[in-house]
N, CA and C atoms of all chains as a GROMACS GRO file, in nm:
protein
  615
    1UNK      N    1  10.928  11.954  11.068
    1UNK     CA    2  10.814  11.863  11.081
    1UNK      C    3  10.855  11.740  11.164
    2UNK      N    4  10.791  11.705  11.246
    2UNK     CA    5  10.778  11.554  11.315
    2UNK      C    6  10.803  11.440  11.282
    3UNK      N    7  10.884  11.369  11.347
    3UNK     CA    8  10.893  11.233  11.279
    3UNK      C    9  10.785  11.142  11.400
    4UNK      N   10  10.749  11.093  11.272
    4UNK     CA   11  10.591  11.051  11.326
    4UNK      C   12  10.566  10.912  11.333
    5UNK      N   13  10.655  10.843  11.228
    5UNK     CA   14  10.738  10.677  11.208
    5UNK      C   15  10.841  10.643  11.205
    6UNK      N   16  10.932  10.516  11.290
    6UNK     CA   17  11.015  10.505  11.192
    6UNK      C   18  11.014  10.377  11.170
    7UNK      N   19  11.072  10.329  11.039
    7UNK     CA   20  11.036  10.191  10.985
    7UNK      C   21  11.178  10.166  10.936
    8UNK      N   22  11.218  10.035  10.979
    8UNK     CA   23  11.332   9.956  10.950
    8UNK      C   24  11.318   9.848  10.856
    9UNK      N   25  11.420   9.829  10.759
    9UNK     CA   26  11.430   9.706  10.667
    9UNK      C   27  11.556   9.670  10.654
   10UNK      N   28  11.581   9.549  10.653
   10UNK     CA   29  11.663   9.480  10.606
   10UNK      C   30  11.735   9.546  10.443
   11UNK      N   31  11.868   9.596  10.483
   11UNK     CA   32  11.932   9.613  10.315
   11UNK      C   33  11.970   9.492  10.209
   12UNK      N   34  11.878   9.479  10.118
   12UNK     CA   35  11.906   9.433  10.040
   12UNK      C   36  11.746   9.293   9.979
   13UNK      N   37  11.711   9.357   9.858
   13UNK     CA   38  11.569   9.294   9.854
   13UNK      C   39  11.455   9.342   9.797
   14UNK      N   40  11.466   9.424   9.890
   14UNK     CA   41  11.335   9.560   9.882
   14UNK      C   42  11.384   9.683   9.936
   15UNK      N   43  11.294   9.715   9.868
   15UNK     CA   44  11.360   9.911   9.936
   15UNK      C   45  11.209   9.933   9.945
   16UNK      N   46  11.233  10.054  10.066
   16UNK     CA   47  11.066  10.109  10.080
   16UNK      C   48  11.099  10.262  10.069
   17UNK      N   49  10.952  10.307  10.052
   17UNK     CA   50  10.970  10.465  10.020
   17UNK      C   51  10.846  10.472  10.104
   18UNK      N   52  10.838  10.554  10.210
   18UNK     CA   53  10.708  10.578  10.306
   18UNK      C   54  10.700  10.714  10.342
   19UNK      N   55  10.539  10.723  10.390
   19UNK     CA   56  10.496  10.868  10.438
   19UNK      C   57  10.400  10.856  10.530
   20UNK      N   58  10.386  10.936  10.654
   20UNK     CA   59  10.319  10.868  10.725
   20UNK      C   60  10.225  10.999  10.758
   21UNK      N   61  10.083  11.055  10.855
   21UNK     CA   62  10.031  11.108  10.831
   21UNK      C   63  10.027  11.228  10.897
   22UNK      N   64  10.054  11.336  10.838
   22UNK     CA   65  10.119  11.454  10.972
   22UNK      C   66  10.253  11.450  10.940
   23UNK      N   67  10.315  11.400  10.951
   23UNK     CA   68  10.465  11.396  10.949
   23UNK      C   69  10.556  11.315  10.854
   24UNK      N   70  10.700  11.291  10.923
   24UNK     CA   71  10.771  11.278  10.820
   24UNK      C   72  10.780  11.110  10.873
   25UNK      N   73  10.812  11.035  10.809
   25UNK     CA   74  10.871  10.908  10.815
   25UNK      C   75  11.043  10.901  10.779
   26UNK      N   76  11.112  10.845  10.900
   26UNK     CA   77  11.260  10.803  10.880
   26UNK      C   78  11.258  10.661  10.836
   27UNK      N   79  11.370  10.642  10.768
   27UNK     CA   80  11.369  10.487  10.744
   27UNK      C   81  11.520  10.441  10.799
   28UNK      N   82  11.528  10.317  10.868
   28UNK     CA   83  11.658  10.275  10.893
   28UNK      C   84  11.732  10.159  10.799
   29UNK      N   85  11.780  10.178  10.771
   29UNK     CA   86  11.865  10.043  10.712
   29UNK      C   87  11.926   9.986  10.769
   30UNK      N   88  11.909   9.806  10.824
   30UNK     CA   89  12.038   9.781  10.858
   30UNK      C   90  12.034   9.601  10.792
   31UNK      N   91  12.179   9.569  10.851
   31UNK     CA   92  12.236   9.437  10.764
   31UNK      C   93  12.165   9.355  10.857
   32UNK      N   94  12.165   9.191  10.846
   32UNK     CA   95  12.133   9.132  10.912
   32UNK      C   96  12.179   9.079  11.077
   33UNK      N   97  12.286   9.173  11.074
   33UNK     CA   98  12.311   9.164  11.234
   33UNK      C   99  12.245   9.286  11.304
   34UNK      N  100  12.176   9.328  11.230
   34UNK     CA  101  12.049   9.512  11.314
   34UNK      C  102  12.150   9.586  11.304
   35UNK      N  103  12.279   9.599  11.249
   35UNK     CA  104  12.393   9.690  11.261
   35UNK      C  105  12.326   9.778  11.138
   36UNK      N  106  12.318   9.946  11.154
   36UNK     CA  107  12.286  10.011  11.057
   36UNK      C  108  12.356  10.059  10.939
   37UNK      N  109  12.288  10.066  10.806
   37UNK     CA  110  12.374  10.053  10.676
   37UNK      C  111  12.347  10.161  10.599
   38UNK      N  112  12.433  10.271  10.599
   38UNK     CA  113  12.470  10.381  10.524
   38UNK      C  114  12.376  10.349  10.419
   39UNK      N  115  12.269  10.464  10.345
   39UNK     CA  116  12.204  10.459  10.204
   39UNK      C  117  12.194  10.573  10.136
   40UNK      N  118  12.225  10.571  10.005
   40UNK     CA  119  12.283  10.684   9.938
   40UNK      C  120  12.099  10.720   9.897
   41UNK      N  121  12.029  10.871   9.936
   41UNK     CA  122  11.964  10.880   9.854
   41UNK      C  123  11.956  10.983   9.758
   42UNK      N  124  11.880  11.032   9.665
   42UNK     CA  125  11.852  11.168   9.580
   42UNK      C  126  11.792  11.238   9.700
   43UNK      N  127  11.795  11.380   9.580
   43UNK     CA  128  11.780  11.503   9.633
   43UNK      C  129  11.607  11.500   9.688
   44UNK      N  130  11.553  11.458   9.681
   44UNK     CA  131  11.405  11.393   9.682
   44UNK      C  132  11.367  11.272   9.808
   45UNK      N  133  11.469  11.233   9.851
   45UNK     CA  134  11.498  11.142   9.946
   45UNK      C  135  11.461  10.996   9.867
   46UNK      N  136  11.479  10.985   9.826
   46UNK     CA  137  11.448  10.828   9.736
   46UNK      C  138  11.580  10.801   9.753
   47UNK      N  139  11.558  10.618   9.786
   47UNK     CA  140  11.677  10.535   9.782
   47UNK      C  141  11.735  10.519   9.684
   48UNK      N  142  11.881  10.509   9.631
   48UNK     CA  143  11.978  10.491   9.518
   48UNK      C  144  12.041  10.415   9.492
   49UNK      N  145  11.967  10.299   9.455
   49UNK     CA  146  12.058  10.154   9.395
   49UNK      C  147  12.236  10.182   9.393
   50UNK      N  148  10.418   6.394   9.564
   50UNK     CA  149  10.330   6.466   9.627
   50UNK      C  150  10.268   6.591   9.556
   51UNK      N  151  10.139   6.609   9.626
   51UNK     CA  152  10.012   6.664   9.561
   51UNK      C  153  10.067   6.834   9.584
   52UNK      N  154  10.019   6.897   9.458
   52UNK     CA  155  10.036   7.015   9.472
   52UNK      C  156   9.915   7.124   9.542
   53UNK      N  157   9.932   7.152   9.646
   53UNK     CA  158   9.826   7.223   9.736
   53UNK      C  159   9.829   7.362   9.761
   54UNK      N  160   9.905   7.426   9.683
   54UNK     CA  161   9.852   7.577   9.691
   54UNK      C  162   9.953   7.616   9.594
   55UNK      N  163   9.948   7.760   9.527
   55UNK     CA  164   9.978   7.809   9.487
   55UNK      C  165  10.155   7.857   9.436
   56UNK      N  166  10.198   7.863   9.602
   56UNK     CA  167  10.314   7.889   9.622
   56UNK      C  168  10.404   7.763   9.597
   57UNK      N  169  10.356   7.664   9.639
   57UNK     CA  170  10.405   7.537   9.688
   57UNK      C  171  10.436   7.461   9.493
   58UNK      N  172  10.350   7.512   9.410
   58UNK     CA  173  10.322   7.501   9.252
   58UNK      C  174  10.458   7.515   9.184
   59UNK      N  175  10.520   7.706   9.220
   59UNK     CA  176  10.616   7.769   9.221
   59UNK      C  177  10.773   7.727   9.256
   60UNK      N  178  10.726   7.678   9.361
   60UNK     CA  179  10.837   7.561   9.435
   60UNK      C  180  10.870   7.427   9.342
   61UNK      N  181  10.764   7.379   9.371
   61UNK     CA  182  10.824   7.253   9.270
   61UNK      C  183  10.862   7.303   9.135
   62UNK      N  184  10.795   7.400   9.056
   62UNK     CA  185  10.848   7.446   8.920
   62UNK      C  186  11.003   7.513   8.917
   63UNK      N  187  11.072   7.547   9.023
   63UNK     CA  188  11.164   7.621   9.048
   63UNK      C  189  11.138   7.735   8.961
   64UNK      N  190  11.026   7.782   9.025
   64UNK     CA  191  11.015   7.958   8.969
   64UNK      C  192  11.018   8.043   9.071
   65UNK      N  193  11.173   8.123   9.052
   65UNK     CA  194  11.176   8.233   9.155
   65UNK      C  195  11.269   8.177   9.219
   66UNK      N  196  11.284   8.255   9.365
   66UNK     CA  197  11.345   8.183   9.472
   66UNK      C  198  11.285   8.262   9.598
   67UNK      N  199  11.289   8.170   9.669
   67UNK     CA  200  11.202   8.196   9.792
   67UNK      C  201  11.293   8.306   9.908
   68UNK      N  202  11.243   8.336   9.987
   68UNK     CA  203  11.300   8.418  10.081
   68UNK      C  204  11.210   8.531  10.148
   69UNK      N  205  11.262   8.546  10.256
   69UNK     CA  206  11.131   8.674  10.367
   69UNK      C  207  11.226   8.821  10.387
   70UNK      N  208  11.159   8.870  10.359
   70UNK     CA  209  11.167   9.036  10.366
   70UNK      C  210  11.125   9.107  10.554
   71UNK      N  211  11.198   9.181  10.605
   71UNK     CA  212  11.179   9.205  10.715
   71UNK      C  213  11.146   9.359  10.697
   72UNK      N  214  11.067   9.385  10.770
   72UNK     CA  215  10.989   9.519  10.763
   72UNK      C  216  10.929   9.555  10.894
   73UNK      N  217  11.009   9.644  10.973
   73UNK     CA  218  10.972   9.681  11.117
   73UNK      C  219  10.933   9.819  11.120
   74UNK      N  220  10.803   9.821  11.165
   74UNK     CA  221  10.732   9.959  11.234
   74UNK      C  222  10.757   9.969  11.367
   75UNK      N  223  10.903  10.059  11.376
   75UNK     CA  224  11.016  10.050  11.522
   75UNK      C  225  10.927  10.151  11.617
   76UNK      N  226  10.824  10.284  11.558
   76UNK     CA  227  10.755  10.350  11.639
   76UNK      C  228  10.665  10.454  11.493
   77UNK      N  229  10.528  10.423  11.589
   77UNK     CA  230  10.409  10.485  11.528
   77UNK      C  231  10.378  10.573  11.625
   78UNK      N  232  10.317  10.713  11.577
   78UNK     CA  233  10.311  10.762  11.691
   78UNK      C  234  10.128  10.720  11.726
   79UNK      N  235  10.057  10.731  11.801
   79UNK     CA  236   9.911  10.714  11.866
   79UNK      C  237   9.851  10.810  11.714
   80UNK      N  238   9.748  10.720  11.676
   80UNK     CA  239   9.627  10.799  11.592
   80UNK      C  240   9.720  10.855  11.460
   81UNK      N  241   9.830  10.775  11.414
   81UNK     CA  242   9.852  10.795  11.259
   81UNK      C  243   9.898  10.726  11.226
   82UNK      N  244   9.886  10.707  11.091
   82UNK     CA  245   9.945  10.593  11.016
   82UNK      C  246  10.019  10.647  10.932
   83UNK      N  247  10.067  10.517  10.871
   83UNK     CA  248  10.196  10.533  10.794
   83UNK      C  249  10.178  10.409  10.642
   84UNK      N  250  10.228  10.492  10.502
   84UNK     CA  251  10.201  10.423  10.405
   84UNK      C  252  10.324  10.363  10.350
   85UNK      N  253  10.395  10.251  10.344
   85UNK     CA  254  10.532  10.198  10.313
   85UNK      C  255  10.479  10.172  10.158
   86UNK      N  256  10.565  10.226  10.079
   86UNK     CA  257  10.580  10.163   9.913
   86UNK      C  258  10.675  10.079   9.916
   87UNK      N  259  10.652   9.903   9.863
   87UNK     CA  260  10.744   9.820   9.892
   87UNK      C  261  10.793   9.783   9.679
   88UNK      N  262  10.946   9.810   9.684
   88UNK     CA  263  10.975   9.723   9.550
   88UNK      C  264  11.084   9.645   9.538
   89UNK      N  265  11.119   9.603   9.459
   89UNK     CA  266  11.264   9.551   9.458
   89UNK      C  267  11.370   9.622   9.416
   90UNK      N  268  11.479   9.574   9.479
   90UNK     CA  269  11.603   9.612   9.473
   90UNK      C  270  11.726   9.548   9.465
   91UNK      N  271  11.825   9.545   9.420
   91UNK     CA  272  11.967   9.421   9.412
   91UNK      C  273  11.896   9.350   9.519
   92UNK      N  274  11.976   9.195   9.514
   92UNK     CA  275  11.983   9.172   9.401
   92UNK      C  276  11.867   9.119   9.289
   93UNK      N  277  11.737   9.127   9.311
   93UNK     CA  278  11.668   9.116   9.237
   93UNK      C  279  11.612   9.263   9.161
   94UNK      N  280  11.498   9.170   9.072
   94UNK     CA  281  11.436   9.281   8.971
   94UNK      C  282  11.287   9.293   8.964
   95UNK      N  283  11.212   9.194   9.042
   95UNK     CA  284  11.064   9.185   9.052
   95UNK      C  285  11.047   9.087   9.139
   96UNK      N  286  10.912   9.057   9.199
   96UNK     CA  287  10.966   8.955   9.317
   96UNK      C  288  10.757   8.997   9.336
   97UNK      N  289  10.760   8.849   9.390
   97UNK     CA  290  10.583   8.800   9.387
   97UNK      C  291  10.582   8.812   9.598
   98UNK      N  292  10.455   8.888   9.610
   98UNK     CA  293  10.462   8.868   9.788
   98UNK      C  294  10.341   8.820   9.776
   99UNK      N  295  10.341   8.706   9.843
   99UNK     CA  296  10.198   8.633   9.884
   99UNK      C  297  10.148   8.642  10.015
  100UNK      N  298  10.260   8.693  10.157
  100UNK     CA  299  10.223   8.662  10.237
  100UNK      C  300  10.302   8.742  10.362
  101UNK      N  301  10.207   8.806  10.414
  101UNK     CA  302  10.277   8.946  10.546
  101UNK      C  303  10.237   8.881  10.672
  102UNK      N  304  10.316   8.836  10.758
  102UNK     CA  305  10.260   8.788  10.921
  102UNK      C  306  10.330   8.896  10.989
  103UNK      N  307  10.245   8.968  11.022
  103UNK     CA  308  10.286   9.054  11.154
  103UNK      C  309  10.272   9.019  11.337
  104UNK      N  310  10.364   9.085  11.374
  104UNK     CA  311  10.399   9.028  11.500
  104UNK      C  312  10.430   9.137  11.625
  105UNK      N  313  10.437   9.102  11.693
  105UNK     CA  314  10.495   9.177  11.827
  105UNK      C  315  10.405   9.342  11.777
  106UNK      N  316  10.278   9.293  11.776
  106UNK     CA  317  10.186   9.402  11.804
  106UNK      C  318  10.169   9.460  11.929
  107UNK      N  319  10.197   9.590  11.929
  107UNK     CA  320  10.208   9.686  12.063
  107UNK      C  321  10.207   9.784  12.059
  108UNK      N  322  10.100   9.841  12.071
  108UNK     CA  323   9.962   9.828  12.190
  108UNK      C  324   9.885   9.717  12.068
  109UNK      N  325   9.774   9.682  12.116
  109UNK     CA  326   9.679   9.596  12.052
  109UNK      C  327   9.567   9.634  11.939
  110UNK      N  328   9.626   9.747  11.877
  110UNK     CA  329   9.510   9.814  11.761
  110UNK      C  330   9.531   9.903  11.659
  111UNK      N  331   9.580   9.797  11.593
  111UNK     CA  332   9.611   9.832  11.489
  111UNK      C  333   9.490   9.794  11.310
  112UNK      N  334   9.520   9.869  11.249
  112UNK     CA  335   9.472   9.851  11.096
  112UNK      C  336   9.564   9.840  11.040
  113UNK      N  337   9.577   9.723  10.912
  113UNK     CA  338   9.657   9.741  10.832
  113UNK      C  339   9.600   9.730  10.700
  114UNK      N  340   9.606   9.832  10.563
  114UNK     CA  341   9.539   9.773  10.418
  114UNK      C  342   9.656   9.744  10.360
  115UNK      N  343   9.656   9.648  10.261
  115UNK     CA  344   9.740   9.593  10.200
  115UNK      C  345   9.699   9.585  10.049
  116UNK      N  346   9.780   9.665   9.966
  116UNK     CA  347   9.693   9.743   9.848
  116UNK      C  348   9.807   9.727   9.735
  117UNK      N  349   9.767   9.692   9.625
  117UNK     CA  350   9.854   9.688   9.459
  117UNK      C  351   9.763   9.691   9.351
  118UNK      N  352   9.831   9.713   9.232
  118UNK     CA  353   9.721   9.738   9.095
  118UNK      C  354   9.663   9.605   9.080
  119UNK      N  355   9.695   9.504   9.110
  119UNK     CA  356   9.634   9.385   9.087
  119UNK      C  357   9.527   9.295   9.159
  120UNK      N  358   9.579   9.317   9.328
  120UNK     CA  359   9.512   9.268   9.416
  120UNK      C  360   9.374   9.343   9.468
  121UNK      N  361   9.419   9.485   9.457
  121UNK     CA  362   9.300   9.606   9.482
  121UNK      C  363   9.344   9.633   9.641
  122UNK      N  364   9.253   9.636   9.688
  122UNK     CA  365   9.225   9.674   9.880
  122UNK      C  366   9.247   9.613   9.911
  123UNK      N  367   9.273   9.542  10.067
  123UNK     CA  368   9.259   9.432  10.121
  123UNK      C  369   9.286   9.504  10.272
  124UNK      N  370   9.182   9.526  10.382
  124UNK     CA  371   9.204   9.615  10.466
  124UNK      C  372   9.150   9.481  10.564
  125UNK      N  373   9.272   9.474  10.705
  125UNK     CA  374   9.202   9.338  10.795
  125UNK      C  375   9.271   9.447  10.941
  126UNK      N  376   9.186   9.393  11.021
  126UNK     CA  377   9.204   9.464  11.133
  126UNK      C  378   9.273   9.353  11.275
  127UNK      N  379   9.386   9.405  11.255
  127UNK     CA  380   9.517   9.339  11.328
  127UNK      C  381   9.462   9.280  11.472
  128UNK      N  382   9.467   9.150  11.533
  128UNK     CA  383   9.446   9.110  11.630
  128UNK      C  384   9.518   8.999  11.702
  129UNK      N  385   9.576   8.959  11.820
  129UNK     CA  386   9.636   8.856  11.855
  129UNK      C  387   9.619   8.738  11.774
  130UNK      N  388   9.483   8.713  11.756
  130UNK     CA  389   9.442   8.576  11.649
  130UNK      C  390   9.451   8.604  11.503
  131UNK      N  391   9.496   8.720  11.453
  131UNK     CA  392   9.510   8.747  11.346
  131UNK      C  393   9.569   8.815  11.295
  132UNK      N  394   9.677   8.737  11.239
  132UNK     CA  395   9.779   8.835  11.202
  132UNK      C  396   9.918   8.802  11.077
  133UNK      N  397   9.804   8.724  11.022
  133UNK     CA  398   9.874   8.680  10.897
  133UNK      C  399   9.758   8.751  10.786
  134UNK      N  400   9.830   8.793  10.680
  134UNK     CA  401   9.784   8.864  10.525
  134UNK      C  402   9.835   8.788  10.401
  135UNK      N  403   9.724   8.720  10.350
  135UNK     CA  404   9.773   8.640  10.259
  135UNK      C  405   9.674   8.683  10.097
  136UNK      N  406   9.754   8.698  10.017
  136UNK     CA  407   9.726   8.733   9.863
  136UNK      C  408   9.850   8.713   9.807
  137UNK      N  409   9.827   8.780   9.658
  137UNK     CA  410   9.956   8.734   9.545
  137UNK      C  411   9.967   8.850   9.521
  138UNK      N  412  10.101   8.941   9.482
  138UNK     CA  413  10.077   9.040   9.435
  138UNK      C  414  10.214   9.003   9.302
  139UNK      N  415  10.197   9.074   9.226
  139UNK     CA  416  10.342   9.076   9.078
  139UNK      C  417  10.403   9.201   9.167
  140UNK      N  418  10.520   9.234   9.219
  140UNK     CA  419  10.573   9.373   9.235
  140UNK      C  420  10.705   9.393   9.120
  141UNK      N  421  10.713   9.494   9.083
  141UNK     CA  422  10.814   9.544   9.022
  141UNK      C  423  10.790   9.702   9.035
  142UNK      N  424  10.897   9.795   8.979
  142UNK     CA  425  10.928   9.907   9.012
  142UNK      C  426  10.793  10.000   8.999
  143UNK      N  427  10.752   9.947   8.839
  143UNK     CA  428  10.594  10.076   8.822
  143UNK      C  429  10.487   9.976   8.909
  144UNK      N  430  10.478   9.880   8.977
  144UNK     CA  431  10.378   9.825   9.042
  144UNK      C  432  10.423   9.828   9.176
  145UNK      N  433  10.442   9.913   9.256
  145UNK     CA  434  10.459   9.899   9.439
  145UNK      C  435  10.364   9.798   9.517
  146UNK      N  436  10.378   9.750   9.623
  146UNK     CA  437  10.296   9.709   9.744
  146UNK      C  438  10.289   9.809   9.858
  147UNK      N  439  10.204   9.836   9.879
  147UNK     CA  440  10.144   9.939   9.920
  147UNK      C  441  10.108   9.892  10.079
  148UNK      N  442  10.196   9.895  10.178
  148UNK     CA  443  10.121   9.884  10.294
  148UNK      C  444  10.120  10.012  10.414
  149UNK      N  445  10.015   9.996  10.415
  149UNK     CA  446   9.957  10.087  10.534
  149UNK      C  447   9.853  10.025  10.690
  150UNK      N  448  10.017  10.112  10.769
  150UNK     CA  449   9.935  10.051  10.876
  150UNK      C  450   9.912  10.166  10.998
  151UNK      N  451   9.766  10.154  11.080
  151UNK     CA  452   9.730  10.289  11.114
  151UNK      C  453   9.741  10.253  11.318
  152UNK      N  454   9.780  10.305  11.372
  152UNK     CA  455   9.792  10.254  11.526
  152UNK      C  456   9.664  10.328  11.556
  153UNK      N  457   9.546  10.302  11.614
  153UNK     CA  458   9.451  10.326  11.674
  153UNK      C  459   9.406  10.355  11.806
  154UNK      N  460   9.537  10.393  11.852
  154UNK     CA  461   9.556  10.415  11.997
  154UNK      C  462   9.585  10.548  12.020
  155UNK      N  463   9.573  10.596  12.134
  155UNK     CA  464   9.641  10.698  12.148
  155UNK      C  465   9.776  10.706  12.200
  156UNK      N  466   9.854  10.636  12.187
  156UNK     CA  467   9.971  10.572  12.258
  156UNK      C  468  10.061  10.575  12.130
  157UNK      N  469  10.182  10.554  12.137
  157UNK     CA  470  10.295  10.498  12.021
  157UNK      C  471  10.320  10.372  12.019
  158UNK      N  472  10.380  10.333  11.937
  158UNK     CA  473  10.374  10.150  11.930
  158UNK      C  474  10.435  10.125  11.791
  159UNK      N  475  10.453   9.994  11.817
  159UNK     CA  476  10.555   9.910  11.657
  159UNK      C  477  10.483   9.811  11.636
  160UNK      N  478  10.552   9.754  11.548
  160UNK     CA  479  10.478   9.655  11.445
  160UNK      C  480  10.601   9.573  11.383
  161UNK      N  481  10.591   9.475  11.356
  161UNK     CA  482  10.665   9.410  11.302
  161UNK      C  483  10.613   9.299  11.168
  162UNK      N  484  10.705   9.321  11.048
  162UNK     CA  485  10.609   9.270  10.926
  162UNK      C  486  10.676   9.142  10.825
  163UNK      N  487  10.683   9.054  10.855
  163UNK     CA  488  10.785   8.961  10.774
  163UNK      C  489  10.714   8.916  10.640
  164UNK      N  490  10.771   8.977  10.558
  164UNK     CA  491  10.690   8.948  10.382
  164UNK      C  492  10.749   8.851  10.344
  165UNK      N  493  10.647   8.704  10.320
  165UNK     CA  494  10.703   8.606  10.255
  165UNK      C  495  10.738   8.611  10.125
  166UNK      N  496  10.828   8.603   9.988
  166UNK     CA  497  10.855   8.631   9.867
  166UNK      C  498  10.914   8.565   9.780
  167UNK      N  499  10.892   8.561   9.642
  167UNK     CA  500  10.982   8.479   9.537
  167UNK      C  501  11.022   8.598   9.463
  168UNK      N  502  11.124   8.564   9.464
  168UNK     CA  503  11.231   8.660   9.435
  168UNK      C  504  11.282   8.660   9.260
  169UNK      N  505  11.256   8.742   9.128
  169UNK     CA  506  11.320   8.716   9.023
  169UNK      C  507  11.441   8.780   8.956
  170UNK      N  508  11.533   8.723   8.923
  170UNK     CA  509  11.681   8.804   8.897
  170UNK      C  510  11.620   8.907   8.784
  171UNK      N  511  11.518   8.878   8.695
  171UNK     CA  512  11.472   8.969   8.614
  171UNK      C  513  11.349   9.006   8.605
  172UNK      N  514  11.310   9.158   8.548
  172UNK     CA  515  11.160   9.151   8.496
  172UNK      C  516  11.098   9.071   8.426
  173UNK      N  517  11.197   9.064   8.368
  173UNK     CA  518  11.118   8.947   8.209
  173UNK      C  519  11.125   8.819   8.270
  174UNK      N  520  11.173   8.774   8.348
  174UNK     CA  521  11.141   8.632   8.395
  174UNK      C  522  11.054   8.639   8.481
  175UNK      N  523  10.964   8.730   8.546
  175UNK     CA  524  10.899   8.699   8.632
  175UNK      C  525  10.776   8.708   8.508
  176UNK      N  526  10.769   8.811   8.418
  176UNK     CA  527  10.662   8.822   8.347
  176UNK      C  528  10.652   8.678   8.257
  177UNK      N  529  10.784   8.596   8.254
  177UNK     CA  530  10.732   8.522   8.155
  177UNK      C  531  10.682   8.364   8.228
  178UNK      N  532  10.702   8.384   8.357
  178UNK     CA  533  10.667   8.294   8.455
  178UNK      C  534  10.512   8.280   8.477
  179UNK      N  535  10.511   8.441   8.500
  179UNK     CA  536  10.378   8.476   8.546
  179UNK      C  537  10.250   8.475   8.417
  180UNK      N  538  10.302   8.477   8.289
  180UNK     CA  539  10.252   8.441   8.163
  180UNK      C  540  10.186   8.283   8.149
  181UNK      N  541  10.316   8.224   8.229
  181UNK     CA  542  10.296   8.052   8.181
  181UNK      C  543  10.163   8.021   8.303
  182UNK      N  544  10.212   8.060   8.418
  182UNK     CA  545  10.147   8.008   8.554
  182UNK      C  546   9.961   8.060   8.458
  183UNK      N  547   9.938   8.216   8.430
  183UNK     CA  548   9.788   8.222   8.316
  183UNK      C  549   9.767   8.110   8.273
  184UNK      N  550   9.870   8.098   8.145
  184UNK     CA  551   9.850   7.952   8.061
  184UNK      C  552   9.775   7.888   8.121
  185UNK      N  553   9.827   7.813   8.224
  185UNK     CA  554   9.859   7.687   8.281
  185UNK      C  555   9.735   7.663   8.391
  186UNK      N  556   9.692   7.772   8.473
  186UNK     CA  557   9.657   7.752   8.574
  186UNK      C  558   9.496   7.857   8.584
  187UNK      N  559   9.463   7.940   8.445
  187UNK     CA  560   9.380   8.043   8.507
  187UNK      C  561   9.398   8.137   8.556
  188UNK      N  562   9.556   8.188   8.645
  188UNK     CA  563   9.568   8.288   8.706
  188UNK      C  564   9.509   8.404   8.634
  189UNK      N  565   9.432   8.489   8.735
  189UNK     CA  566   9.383   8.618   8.646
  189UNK      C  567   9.405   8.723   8.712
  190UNK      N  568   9.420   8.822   8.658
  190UNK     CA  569   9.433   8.978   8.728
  190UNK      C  570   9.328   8.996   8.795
  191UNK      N  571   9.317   9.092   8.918
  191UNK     CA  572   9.222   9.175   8.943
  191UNK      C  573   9.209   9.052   9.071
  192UNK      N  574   9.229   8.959   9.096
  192UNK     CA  575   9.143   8.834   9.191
  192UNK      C  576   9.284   8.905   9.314
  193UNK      N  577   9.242   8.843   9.430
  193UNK     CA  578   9.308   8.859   9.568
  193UNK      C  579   9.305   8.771   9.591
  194UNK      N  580   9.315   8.642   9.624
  194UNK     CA  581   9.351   8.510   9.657
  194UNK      C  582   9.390   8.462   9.437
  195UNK      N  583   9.491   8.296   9.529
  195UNK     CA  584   9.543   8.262   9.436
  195UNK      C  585   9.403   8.148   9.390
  196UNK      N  586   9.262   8.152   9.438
  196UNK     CA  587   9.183   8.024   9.460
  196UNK      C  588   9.204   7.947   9.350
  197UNK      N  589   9.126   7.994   9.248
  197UNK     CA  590   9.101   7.910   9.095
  197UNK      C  591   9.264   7.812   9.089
  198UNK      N  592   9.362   7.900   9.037
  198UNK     CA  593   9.442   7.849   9.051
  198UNK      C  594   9.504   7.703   9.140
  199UNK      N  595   9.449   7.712   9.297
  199UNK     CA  596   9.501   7.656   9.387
  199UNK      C  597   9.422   7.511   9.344
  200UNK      N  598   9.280   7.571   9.342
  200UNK     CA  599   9.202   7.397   9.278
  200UNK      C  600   9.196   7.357   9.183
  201UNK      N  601   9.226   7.438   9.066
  201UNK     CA  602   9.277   7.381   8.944
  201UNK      C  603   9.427   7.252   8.933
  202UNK      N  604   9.546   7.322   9.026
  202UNK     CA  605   9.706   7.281   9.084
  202UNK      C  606   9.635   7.113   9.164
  203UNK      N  607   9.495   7.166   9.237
  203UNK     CA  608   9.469   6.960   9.352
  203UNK      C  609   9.425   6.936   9.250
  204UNK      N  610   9.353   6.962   9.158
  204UNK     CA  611   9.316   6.828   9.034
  204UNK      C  612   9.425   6.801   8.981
  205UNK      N  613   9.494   6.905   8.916
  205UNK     CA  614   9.576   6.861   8.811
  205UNK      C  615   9.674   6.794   8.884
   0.00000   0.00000   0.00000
């Protein structure tokens, strides 16, 4: 399936869980220098404190 | 000095702690949208968003609704002159913020979303915050602006 979004946040705060329509949504993590930050999720793709 | 809105109430009470949440729509594709569930995470445990200014809209047409169990709908249609979203929402884990935003173009494009927020190290302190601010002020469920509250805060 298509990635159809992708949506970036800042680690640490909030976490998002998204779906977008048709397709799949990626999410990026990164620290506050935009450098991207490894995120552990479940088998389900949900983020893991 | 006079207490003039809501947030500003919060502030002087030292309830919470303030801070902005960054939330980038890096690429939409033309004619779909996308639904972000927003909650907290380390180091907090619940955390109040009053306020989404989006920016660096591109292409120029976008929708965004901005939706929770408390606030209800709130659907505004994104424009150079407009592009701030302002309500109260309580978030914690069983209560998400719900934003959805739809590109209306046939083109791809981003978005950019800075959530203003008070931040609580616990559930129970935000609930027992958000208990007193009732008390105190009228706050009621179900409303989308903080109003009552805000003119209740210039008299008092």
């Amino acid at each position: 399936m298509a990635i159809l979004a992708v949506i970036r946040i800042l680690t640490g705060g909030i976490k998002v869980a998204a779906r977008s329509s048709g397709g799949e949504t990626k999410i990026v993590h990164t620290d506050t220098a935009g450098r991207p930050v490894p995120v552990t999720t479940d088998r389900s793709g949900r983020v893991v404190d | 000095m006079p207490v003039t809105t809501l947030f500003s109430l919060f502030r002087s009470r030292g309830w919470g702690r303030q801070s902005e949440q960054q939330l980038d729509v890096l690429y939409l594709a033309g004619n779909t949208s996308t639904t972000a569930a927003v909650t907290p995470t380390s180091p907090y445990s619940a955390l109040v968003v009053h306020l989404i200014t989006f920016h660096r809209l591109l292409p120029g047409a976008w929708k965004v609704t901005v939706s929770q169990r408390e606030v209800g709908v709130h659907t505004v249609q994104l424009s150079s002159d407009l592009a701030d979203v302002s309500f109260w929402a309580w978030v914690d884990d069983q209560n998400p913020l719900l934003i959805t935003v739809e590109n209306r173009t046939d083109f791809p494009g981003f978005v950019g979303a800075t959530l203003a927020t008070i931040n609580f190290d616990t559930l129970e302190q935000m609930q027992r915050i958000k208990s007193q601010a009732s008390e105190e002020f009228g706050l009621s469920e179900g409303t989308l602006s903080p109003g009552p509250a805000q003119e209740q805060a210039r008299r008092g």
